[in-house]
C-alpha positions in Angstrom: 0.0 0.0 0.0 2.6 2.3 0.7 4.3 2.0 -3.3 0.7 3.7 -4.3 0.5 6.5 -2.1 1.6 10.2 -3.6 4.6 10.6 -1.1 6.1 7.3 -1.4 8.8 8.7 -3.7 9.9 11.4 -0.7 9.1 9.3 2.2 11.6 6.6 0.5 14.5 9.3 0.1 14.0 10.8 3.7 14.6 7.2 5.1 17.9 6.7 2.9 19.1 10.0 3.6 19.4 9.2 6.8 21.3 6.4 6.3 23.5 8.2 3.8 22.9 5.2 1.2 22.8 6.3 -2.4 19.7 4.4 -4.4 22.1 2.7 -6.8 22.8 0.8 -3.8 18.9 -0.4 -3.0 16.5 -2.6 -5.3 12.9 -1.9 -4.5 10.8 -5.3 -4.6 7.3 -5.0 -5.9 5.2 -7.5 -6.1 3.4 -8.8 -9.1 -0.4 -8.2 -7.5 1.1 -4.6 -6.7 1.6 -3.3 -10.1 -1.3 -4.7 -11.3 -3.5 -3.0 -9.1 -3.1 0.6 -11.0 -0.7 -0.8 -14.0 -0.1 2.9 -15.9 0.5 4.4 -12.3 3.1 1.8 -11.2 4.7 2.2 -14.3 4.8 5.9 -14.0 6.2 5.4 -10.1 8.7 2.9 -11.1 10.2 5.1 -13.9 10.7 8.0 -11.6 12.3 5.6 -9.2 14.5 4.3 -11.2 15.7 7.9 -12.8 16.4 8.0 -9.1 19.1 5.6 -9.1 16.9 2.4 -7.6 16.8 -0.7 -9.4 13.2 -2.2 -9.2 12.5 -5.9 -8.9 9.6 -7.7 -9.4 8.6 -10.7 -6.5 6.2 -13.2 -6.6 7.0 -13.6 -10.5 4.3 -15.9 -12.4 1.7 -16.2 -9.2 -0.3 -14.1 -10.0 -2.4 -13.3 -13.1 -0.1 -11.0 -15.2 -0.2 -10.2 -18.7 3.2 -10.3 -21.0 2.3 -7.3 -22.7 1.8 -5.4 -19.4 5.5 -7.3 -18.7 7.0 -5.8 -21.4 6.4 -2.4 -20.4 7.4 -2.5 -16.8 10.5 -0.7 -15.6 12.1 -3.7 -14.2 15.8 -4.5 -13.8 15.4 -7.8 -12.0 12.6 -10.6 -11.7 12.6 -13.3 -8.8 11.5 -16.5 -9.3 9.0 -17.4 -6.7 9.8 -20.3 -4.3 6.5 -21.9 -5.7 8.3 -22.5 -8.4 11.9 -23.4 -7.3 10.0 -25.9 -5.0 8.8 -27.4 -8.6 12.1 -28.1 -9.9 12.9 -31.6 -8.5 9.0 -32.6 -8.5 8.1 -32.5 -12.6 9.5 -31.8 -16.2 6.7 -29.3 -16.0 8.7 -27.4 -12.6 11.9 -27.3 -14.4 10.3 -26.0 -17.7 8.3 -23.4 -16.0 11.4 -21.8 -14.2 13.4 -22.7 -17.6 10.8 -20.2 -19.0 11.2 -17.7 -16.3 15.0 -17.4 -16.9 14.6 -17.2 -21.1 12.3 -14.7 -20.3 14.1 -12.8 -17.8 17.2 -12.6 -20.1 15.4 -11.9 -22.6 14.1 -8.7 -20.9 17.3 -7.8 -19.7 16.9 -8.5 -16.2 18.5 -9.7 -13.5 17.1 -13.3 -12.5 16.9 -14.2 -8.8 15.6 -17.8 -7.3 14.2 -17.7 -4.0 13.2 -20.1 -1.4 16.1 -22.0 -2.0 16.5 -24.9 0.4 18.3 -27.8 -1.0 21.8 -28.5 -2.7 19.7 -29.9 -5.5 18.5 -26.7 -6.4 21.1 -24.9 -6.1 23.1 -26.8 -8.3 20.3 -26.6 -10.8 19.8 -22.8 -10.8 23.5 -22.2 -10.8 23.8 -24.5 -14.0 20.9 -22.2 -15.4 23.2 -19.1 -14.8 20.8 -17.5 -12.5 22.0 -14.7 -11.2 21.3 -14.9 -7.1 19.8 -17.1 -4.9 18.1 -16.7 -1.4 16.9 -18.8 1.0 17.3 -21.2 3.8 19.9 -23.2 2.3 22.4 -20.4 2.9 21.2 -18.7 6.1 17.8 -18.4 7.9 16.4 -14.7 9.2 18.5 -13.0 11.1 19.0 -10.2 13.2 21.2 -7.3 12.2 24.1 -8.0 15.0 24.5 -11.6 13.3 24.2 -10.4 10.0 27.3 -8.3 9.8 29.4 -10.8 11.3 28.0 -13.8 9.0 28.7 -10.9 5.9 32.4 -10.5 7.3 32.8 -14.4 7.5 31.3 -15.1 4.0 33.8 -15.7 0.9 33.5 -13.1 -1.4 31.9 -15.0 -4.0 29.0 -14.8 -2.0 26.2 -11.7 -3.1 24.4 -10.2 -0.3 21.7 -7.5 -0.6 24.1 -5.0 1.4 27.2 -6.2 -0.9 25.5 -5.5 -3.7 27.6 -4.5 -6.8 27.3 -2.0 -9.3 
């Protein structure tokens, strides 16, 4: 609710500025059912966001009922894979084909492709194979507080991507 309201765009750079983060350093998750709830304003909202210097993400990819052609349009620099789906992979063809299709047409929009819900070796090793580009979940760390977080950060190796390692 708050990505629709007039003062998002302000409220979002008081919070920052008090954090002295730049926006090239934040990607801004909406989710699918979001945008489609006022599709020419989102697009609008995201656009000015991203002259802002935020990359904008799109969660929940494929659950809910989104057209392509709206897809097309969308501002987007990355689209996650929902864990729906990345549960799917080791149960069916079908799984692996729909998140086969997810990554073609990620790429093929130039975005970034994320994979979450990860939980299993299995899964990782097939999403790595598929070149996907980061992957969350439980399989590398559960929730944590922020006074573990920076320690588990400091201990990871570097190939490892975090959210507040995130490279330009």
């Amino acid at each position: 609710c708050q990505f629709s309201k007039d003062d998002f765009e302000t409220a979002l750079l008081d919070i920052i500025s008090g954090f002295n983060v730049p926006p090239s350093r934040l990607t801004l998750e909406i989710t699918e059912g979001t945008v489609l709830e006022n599709i020419d304003n989102a697009i609008i909202q995201m656009q000015n966001l991203q002259s802002l210097g935020f990359d904008m993400s799109i969660d929940d990819f494929g659950t809910g009922y989104s057209s392509l052609a709206y897809l097309q349009k969308l501002p987007v620099n990355e689209i996650k894979i929902d864990k729906s789906f990345v549960d799917d992979i080791e149960l069916s063809d079908t799984g692996r084909s729909i998140v086969d299709v997810i990554i073609y047409l990620s790429r093929q929009l130039g975005c970034r492709v994320v994979a979450e819900g990860v939980e299993k070796d299995s899964q990782t090793e097939y999403l790595v194979g598929k070149s996907v580009d980061v992957l969350q979940g439980y399989h590398f760390a559960r929730p944590m507080p922020i006074e573990t977080l920076m320690p588990w950060i400091d201990e990871q190796p570097t190939s490892i991507e975090t959210p507040l390692a995130k490279r330009a």
